[in-house]
DSSP file (Angstrom, degrees, kcal/mol; ACC not computed):
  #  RESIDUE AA STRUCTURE BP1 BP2  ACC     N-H-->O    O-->H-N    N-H-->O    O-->H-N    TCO  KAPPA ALPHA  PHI   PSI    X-CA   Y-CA   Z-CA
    1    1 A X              0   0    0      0, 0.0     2,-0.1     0, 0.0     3,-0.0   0.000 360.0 360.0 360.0 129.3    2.1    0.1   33.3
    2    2 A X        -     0   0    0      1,-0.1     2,-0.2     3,-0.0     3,-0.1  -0.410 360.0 -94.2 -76.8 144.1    2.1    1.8   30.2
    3    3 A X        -     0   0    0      1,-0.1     3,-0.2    -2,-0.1    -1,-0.1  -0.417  41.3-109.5 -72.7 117.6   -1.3    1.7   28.1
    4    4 A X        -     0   0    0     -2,-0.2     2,-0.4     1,-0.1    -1,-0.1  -0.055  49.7 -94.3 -55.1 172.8   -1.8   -1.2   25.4
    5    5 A X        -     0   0    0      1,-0.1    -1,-0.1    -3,-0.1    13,-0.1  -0.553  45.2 -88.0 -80.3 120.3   -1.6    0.3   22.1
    6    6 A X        -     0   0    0     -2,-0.4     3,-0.2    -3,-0.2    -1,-0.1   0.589  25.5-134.9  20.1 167.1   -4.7    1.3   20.3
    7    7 A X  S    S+     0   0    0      1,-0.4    11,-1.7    10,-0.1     2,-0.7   0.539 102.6  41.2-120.8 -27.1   -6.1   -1.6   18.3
    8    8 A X  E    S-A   17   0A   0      9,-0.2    -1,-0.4     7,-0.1     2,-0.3  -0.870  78.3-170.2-101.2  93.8   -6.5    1.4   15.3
    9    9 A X  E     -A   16   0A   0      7,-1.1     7,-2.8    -2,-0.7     2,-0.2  -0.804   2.6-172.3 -80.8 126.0   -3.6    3.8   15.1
   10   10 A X        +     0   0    0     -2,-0.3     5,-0.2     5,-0.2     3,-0.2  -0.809  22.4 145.6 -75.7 145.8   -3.7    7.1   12.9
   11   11 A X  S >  S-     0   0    0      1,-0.5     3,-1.0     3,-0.3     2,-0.5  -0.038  75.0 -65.3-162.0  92.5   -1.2    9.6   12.0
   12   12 A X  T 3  S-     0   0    0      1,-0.3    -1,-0.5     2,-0.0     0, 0.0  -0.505 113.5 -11.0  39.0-103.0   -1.6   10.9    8.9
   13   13 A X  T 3  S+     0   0    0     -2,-0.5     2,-1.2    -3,-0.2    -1,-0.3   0.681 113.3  95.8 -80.2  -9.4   -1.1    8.3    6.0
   14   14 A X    <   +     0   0    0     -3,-1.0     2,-0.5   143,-0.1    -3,-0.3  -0.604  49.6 159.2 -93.4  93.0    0.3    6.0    8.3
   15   15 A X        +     0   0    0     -2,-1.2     2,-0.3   140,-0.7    78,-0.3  -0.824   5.1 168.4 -85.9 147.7   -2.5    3.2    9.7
   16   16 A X  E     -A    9   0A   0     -7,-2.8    -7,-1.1    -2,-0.5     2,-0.5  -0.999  20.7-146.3-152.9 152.4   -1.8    0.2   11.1
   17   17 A X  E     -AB   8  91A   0     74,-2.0    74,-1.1    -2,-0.3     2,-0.6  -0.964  11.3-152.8-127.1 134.4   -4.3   -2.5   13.1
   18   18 A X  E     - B   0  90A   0    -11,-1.7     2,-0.8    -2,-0.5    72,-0.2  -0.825   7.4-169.2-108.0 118.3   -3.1   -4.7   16.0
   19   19 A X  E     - B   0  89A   0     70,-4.8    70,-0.9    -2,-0.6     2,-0.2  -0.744  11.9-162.6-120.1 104.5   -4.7   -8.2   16.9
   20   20 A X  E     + B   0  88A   0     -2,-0.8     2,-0.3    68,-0.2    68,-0.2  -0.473  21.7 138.4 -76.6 177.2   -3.5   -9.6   20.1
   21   21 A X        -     0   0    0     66,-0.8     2,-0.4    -2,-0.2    -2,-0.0  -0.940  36.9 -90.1-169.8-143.9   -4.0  -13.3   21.2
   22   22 A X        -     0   0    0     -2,-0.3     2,-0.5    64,-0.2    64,-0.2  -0.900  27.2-118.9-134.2 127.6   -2.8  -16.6   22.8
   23   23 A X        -     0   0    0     62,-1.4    61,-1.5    -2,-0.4     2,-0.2  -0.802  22.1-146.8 -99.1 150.6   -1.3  -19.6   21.8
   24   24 A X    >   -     0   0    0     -2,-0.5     3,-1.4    59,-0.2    59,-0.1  -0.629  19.9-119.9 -92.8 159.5   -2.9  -22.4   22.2
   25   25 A X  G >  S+     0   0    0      1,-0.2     3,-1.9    -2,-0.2    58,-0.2   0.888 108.9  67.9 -20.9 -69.9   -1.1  -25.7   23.1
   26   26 A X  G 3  S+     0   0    0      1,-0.3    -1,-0.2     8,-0.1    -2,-0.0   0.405  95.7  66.5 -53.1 -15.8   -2.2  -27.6   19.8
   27   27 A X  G <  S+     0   0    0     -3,-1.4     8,-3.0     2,-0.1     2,-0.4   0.305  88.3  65.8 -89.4   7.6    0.3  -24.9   17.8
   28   28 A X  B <  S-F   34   0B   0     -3,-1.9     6,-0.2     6,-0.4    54,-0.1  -0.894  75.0-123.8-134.6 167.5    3.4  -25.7   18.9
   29   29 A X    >   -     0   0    0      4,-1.2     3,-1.1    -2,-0.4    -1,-0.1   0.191  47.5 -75.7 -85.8-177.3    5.6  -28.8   18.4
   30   30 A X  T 3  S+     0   0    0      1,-0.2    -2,-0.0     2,-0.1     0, 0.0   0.871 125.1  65.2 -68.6 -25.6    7.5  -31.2   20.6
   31   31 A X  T 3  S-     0   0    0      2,-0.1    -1,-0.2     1,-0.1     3,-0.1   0.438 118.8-113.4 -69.2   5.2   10.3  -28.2   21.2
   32   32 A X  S <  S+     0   0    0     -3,-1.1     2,-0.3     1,-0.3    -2,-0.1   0.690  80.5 101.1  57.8  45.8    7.7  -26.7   22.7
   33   33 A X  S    S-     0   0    0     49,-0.2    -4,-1.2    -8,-0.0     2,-0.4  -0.827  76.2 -73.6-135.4-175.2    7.1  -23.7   20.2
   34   34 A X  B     -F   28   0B   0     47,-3.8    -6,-0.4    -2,-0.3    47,-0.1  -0.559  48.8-110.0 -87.8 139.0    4.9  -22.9   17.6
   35   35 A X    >>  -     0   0    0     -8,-3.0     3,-1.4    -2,-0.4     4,-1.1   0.008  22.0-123.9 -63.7 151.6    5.2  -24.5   14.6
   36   36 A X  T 34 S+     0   0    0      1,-0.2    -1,-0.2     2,-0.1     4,-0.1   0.920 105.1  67.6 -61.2 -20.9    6.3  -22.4   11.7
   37   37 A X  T >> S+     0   0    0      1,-0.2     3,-1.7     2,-0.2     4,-0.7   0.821  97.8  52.8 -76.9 -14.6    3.4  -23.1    9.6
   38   38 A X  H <>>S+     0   0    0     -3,-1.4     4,-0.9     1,-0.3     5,-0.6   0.871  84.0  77.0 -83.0 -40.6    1.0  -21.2   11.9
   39   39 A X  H 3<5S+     0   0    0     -4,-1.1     4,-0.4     1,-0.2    -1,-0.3   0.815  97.4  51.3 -49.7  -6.4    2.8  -17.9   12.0
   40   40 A X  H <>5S+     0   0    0     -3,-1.7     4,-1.7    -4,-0.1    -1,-0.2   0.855 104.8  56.8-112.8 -36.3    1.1  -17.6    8.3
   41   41 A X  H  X5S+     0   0    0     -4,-0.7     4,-2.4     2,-0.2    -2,-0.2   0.985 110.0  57.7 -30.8 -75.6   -3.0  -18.6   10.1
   42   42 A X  H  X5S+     0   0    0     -4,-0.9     4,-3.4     2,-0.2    -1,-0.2   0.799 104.4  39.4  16.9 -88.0   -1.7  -15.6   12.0
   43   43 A X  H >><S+     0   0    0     -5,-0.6     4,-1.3    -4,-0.4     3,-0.8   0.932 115.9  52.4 -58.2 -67.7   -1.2  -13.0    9.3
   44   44 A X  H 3X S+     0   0    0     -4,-1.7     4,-0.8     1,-0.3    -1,-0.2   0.594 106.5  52.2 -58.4 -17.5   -4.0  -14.0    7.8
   45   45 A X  H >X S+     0   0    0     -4,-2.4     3,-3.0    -5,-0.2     4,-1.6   0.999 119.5  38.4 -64.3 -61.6   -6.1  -13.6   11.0
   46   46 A X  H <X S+     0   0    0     -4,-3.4     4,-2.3    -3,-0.8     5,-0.2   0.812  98.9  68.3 -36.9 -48.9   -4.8  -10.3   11.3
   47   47 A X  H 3X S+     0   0    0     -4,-1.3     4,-0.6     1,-0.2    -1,-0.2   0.600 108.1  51.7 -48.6 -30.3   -4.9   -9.4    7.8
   48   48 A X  H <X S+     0   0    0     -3,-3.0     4,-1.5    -4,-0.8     5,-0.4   0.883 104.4  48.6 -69.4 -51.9   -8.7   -9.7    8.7
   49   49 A X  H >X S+     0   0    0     -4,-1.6     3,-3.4     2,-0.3     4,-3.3   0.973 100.2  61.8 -41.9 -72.4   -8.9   -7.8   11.3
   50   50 A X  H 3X S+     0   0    0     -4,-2.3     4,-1.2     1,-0.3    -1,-0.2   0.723 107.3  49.6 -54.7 -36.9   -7.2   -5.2    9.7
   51   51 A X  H 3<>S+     0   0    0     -4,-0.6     5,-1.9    -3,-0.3    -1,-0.3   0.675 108.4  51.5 -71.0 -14.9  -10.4   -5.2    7.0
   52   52 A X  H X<5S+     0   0    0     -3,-3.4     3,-1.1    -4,-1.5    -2,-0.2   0.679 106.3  54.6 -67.4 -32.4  -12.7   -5.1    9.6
   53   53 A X  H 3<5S+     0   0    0     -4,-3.3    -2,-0.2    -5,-0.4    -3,-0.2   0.861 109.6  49.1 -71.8 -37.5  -10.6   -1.9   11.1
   54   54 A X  T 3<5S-     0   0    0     -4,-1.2    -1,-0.2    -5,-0.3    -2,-0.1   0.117 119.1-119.5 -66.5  -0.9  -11.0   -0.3    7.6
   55   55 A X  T < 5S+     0   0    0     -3,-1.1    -3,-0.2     1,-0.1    -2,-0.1   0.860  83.7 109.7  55.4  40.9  -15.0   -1.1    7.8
   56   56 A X      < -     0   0    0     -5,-1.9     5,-0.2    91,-0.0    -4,-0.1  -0.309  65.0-140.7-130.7  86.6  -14.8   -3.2    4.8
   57   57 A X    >>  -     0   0    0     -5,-0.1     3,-2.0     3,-0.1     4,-0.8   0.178  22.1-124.3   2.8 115.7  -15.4   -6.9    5.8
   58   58 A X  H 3> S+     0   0    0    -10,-0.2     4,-1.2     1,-0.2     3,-0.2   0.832 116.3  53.3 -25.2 -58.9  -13.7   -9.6    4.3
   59   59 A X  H 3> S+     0   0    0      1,-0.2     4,-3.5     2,-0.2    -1,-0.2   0.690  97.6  72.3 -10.5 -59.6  -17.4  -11.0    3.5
   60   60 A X  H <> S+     0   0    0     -3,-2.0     4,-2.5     1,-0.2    -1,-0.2   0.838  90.8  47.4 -35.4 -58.8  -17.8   -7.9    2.1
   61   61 A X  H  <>S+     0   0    0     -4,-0.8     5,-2.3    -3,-0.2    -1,-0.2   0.798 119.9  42.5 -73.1 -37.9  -15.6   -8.6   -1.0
   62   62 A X  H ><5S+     0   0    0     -4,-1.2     3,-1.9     3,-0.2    -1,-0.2   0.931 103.8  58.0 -77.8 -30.6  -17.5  -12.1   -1.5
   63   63 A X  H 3<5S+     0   0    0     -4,-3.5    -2,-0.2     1,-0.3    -1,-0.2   0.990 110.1  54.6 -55.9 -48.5  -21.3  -11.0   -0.8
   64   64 A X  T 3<5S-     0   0    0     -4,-2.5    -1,-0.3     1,-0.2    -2,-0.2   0.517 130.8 -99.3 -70.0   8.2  -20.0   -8.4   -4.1
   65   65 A X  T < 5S+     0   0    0     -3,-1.9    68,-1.8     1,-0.3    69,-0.3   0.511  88.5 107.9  98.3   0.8  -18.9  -11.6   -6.2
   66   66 A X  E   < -G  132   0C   0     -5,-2.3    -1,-0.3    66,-0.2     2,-0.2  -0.746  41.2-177.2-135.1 144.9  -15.1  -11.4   -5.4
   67   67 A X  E     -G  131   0C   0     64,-1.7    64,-3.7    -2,-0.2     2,-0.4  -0.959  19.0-138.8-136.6 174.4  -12.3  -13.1   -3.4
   68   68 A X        -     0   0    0     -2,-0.2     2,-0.1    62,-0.2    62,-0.1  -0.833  19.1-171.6-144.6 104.1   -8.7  -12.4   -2.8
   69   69 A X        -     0   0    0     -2,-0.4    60,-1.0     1,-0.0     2,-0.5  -0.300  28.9-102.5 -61.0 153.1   -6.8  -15.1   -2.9
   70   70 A X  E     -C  128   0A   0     58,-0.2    58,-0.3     1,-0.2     3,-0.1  -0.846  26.7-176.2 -81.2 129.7   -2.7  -15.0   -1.8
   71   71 A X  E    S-     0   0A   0     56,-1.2     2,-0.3    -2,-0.5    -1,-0.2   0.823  75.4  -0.3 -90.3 -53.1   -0.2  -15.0   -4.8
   72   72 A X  E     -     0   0A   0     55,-0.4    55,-1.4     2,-0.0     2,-0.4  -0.958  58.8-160.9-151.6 172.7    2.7  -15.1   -2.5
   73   73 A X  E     -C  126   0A   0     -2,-0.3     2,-0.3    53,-0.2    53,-0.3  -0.991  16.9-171.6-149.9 132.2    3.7  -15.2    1.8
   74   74 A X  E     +C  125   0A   0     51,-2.3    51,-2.6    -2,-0.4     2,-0.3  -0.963  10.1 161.3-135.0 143.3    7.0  -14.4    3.0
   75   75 A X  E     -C  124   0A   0     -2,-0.3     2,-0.4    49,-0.3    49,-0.2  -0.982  26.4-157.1-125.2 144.1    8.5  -14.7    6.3
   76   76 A X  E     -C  123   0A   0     47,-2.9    47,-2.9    -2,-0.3     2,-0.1  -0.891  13.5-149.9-168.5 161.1   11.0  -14.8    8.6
   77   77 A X  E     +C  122   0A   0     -2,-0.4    45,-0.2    45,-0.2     2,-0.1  -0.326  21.1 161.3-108.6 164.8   11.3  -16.1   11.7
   78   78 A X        +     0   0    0     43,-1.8    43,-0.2     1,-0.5     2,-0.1  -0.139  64.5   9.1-155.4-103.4   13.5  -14.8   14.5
   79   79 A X  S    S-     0   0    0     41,-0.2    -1,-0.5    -2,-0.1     2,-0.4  -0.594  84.4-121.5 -64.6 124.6   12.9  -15.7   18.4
   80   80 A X        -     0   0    0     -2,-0.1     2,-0.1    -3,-0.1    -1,-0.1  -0.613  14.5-129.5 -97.8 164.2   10.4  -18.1   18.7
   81   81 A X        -     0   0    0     -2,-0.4   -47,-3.8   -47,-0.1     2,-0.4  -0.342  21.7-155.7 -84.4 149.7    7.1  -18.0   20.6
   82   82 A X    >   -     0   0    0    -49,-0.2     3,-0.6    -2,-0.1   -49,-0.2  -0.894  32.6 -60.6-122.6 137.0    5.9  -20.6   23.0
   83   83 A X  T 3  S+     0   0    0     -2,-0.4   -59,-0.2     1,-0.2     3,-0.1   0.231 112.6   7.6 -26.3 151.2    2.6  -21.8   24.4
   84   84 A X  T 3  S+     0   0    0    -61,-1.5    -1,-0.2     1,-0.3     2,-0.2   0.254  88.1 136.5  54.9  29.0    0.4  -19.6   26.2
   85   85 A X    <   -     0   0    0     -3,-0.6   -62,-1.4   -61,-0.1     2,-0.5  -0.480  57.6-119.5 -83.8 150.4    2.3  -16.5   25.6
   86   86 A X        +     0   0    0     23,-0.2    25,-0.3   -64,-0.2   -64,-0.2  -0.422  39.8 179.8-103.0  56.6    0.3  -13.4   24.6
   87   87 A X        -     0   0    0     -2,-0.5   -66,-0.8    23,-0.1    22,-0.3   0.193  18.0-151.0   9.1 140.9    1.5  -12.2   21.2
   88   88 A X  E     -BD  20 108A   0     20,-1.1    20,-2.6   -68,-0.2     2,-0.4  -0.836   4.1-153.5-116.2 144.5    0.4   -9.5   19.4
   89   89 A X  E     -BD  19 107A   0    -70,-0.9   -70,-4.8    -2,-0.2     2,-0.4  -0.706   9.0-165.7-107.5 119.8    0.4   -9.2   15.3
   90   90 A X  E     -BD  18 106A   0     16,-1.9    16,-1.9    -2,-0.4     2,-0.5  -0.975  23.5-178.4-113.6 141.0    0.7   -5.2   14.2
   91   91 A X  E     +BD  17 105A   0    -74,-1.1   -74,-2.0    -2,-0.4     2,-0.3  -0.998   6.0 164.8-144.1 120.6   -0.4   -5.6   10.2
   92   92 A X  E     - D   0 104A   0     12,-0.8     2,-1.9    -2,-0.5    12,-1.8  -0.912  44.3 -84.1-125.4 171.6   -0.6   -2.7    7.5
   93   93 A X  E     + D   0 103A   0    -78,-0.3    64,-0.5    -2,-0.3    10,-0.3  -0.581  34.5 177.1 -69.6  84.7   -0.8   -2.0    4.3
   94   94 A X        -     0   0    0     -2,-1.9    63,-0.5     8,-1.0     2,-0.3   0.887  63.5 -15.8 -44.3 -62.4    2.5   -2.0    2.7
   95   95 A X        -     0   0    0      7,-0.7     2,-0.3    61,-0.1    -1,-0.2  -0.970  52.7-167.6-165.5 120.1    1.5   -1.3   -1.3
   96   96 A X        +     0   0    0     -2,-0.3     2,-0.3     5,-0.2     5,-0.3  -0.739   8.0 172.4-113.8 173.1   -1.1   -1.3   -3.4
   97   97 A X        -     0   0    0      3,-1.0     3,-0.4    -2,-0.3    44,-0.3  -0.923  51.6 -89.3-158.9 154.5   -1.7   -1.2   -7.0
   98   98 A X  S    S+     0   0    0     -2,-0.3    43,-4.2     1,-0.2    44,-0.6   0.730 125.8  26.4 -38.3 -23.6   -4.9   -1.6   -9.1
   99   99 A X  S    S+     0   0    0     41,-0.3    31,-0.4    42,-0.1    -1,-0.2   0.642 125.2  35.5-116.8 -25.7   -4.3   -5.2   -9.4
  100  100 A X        -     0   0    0     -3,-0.4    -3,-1.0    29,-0.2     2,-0.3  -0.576  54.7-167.2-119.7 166.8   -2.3   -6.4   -6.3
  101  101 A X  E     - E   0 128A   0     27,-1.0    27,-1.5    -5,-0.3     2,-0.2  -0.631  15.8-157.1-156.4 171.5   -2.5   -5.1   -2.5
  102  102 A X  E     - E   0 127A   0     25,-0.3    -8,-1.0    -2,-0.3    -7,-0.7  -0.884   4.3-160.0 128.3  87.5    0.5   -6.3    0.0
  103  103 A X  E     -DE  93 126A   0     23,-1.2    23,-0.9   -10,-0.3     2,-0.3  -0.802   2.6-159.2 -92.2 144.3    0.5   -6.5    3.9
  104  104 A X  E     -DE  92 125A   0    -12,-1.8   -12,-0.8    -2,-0.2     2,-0.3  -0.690  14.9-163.6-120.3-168.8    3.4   -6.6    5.8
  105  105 A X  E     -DE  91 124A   0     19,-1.6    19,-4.5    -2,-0.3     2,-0.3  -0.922  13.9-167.7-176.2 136.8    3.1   -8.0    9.3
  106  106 A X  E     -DE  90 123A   0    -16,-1.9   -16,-1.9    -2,-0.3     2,-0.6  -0.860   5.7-163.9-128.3 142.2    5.1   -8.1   12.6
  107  107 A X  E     -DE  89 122A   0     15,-1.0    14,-3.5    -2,-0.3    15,-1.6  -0.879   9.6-169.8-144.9 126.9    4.5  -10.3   15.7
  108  108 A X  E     -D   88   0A   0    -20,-2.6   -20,-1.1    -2,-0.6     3,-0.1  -0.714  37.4-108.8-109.5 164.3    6.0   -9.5   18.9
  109  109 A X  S    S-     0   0    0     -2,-0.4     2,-0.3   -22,-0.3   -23,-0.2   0.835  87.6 -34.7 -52.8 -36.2    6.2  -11.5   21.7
  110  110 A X  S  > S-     0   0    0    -22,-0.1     4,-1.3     1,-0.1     5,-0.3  -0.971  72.2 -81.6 179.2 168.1    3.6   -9.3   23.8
  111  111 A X  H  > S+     0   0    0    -25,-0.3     4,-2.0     1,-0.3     5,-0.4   0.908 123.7  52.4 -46.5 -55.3    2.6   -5.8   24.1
  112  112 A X  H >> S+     0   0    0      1,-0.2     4,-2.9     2,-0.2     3,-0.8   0.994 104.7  62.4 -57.8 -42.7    4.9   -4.2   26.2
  113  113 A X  H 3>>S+     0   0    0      1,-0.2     5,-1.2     2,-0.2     4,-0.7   0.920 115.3  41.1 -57.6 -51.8    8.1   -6.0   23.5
  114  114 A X  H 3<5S+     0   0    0     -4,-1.3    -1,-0.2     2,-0.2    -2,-0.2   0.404 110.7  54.3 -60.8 -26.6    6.2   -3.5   20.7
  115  115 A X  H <<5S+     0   0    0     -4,-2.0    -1,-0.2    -3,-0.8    -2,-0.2   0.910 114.4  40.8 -83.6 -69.0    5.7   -0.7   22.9
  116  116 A X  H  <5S-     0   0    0     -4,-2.9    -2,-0.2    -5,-0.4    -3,-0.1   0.562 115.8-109.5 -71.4  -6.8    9.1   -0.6   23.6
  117  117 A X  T  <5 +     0   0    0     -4,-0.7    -3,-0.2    -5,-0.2    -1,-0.1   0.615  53.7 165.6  93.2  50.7   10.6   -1.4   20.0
  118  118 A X      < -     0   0    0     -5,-1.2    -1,-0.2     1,-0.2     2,-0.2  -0.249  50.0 -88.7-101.5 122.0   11.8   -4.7   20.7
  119  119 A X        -     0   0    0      1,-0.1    -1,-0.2    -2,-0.1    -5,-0.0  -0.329  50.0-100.0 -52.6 125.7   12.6   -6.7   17.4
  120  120 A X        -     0   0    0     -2,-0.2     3,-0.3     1,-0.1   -41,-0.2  -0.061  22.5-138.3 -45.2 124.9    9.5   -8.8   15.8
  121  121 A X  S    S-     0   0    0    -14,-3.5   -43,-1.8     1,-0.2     2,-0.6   0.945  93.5  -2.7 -46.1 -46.6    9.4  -12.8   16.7
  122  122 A X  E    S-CE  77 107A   0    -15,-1.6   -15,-1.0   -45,-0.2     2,-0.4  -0.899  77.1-176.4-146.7 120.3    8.5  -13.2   13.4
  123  123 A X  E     +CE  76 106A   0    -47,-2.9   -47,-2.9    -2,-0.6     2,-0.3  -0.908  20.8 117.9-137.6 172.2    7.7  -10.7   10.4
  124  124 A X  E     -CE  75 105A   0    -19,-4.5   -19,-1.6    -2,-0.4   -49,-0.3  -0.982  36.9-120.6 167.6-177.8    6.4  -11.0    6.6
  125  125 A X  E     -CE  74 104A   0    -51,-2.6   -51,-2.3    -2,-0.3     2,-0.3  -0.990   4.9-142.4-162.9 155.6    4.1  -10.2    4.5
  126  126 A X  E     -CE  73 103A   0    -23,-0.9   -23,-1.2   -53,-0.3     2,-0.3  -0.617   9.3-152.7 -91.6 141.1    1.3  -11.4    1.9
  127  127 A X  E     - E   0 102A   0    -55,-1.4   -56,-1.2    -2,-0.3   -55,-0.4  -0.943  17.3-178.9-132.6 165.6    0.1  -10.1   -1.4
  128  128 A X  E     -CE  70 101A   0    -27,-1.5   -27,-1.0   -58,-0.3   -58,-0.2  -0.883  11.4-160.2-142.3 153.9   -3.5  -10.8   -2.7
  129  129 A X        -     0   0    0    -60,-1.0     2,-0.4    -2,-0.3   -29,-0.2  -0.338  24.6-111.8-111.2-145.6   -5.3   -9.9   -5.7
  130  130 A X        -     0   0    0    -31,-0.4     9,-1.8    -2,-0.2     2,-0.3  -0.926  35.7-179.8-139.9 112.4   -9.2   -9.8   -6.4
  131  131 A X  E     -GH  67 138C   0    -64,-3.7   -64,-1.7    -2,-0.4     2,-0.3  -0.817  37.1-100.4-116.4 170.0  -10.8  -12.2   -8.6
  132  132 A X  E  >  -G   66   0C   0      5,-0.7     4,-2.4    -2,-0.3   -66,-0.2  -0.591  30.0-135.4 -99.2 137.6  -14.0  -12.9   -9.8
  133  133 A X  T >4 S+     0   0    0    -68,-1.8     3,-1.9    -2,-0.3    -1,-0.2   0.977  99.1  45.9 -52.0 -86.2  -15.8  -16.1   -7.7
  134  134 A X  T 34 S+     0   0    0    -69,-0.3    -1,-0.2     1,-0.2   -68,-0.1   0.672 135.4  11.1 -55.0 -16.7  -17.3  -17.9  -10.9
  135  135 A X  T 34 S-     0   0    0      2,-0.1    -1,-0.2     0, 0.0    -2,-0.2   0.462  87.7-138.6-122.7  11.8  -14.4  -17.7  -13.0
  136  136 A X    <<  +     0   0    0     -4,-2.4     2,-0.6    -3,-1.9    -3,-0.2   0.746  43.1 158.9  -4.2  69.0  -11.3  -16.5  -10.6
  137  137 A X        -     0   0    0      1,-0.1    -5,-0.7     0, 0.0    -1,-0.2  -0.908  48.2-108.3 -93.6 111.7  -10.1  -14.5  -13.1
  138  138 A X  B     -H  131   0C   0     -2,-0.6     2,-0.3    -7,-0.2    -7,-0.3   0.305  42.9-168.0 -65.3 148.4   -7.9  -11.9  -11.6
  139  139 A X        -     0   0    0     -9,-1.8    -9,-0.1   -40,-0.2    -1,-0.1  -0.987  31.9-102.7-134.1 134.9   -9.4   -7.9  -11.5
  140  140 A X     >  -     0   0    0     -2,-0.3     4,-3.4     1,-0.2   -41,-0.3  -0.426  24.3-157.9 -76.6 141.3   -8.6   -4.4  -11.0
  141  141 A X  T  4 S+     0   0    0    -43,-4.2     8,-0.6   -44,-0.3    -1,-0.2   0.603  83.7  75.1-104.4   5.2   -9.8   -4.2   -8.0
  142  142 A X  T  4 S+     0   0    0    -44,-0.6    -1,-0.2     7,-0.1     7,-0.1   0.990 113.4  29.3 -32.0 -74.0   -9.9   -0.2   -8.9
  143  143 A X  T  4 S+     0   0    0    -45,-0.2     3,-0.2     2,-0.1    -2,-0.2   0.692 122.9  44.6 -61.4 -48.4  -12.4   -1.1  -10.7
  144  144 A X  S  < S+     0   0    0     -4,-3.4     2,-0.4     1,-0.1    -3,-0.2   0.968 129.6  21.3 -48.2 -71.1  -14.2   -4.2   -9.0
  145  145 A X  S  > S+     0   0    0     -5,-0.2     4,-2.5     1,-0.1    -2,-0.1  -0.756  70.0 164.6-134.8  81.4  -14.0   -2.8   -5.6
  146  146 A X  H  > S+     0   0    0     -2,-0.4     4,-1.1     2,-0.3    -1,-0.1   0.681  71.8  53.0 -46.9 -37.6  -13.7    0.6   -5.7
  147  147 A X  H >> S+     0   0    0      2,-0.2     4,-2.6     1,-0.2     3,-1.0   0.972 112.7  47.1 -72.2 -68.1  -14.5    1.6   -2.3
  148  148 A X  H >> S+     0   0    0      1,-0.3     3,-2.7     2,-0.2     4,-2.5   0.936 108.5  57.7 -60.2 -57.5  -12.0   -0.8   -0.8
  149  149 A X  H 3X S+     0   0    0     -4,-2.5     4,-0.5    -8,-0.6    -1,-0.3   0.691 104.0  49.0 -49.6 -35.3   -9.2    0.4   -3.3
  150  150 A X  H <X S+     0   0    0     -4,-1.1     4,-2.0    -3,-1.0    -1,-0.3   0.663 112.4  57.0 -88.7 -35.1   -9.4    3.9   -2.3
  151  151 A X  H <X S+     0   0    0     -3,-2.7     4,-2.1    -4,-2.6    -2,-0.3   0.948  98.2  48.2 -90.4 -28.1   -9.1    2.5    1.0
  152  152 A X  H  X S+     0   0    0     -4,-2.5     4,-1.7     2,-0.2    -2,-0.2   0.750 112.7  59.4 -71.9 -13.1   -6.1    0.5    1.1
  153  153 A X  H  < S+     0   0    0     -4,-0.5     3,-0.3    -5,-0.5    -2,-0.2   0.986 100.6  51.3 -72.3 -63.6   -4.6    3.7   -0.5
  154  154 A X  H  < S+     0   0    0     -4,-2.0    -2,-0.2     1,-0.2    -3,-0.1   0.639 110.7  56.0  59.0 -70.9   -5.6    5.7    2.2
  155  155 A X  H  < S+     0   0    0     -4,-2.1  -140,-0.7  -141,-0.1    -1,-0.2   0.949  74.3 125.7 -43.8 -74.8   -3.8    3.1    4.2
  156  156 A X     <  -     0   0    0     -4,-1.7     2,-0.4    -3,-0.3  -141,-0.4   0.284  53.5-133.6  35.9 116.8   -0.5    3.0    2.9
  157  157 A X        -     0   0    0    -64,-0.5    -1,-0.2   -63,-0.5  -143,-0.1  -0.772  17.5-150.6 -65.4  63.2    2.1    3.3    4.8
  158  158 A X              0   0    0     -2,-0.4   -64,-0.0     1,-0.2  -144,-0.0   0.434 360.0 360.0 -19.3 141.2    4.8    5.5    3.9
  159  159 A X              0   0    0      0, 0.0    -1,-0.2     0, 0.0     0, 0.0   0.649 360.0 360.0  51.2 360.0    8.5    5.4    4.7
């Protein structure tokens, strides 16, 4: 059996972070799949991870006065998954800019469909900005959260 994938892949610009799980019963519908609205509870779980994989904590960004709300979530769905199936969500940084960042996000049916390059159940992406807690007033996050900026450049995914 070929070895799951890393949960942090490098290769030069290219990072990406990979969150397996489960589905639980209580996500899917009477057709017995998961309901569409969860596939975005998903990203965003991943979409953590993937700041904990970069060492800067979601937390982080609030303990410093800031959150980053979503401006917009796109999807689309293609086979769907069904309870108790083992998933996994591979999530990178698409694009960043001083003001915006962008994840795009894949979920395959289980490891081995990813390994082998098996089209994503479902894939999409998120964009975020950074705003200030007491007023959420949007911010460069250049500038706000420097450290983090530098890293989702870093991140990037090329090509």
């Amino acid at each position: 059996m070929k070895s799951i994938v890393a949960d942090w892949e490098r290769q030069g610009s290219k990072m990406r972070s990979t969150m397996p799980f489960t589905i639980r019963y209580a996500e899917t519908d009477m057709m017995g799949v998961v309901h569409h609205a969860n596939y975005v509870l998903y990203f965003e779980d991943a979409r953590t991870k993937l700041l904990d994989d970069l060492g800067y904590p979601y937390a982080r960004i609030e303990e410093e006065g800031y959150m980053s709300p979503v401006v917009s979530v796109e999807l689309h769905y293609g086979k769907p998954l069904r309870y108790a199936q083992k998933p996994i969500v591979r999530t990178r940084v698409a694009c960043v800019t001083p003001m915006k960042v962008t994840f795009g996000y894949e979920i395959f049916e289980s490891v081995e469909a990813m390994e082998a390059g098996e089209k994503p159940n479902c894939s999409g992406q998120s964009v975020h900005c950074i705003v200030e807690v007491a007023s959420f007033k949007p911010v460069s996050m250049k500038k706000a959260t420097p450290e983090l900026f530098e890293l989702y450049k870093s991140a990037v995914e090329e090509g």
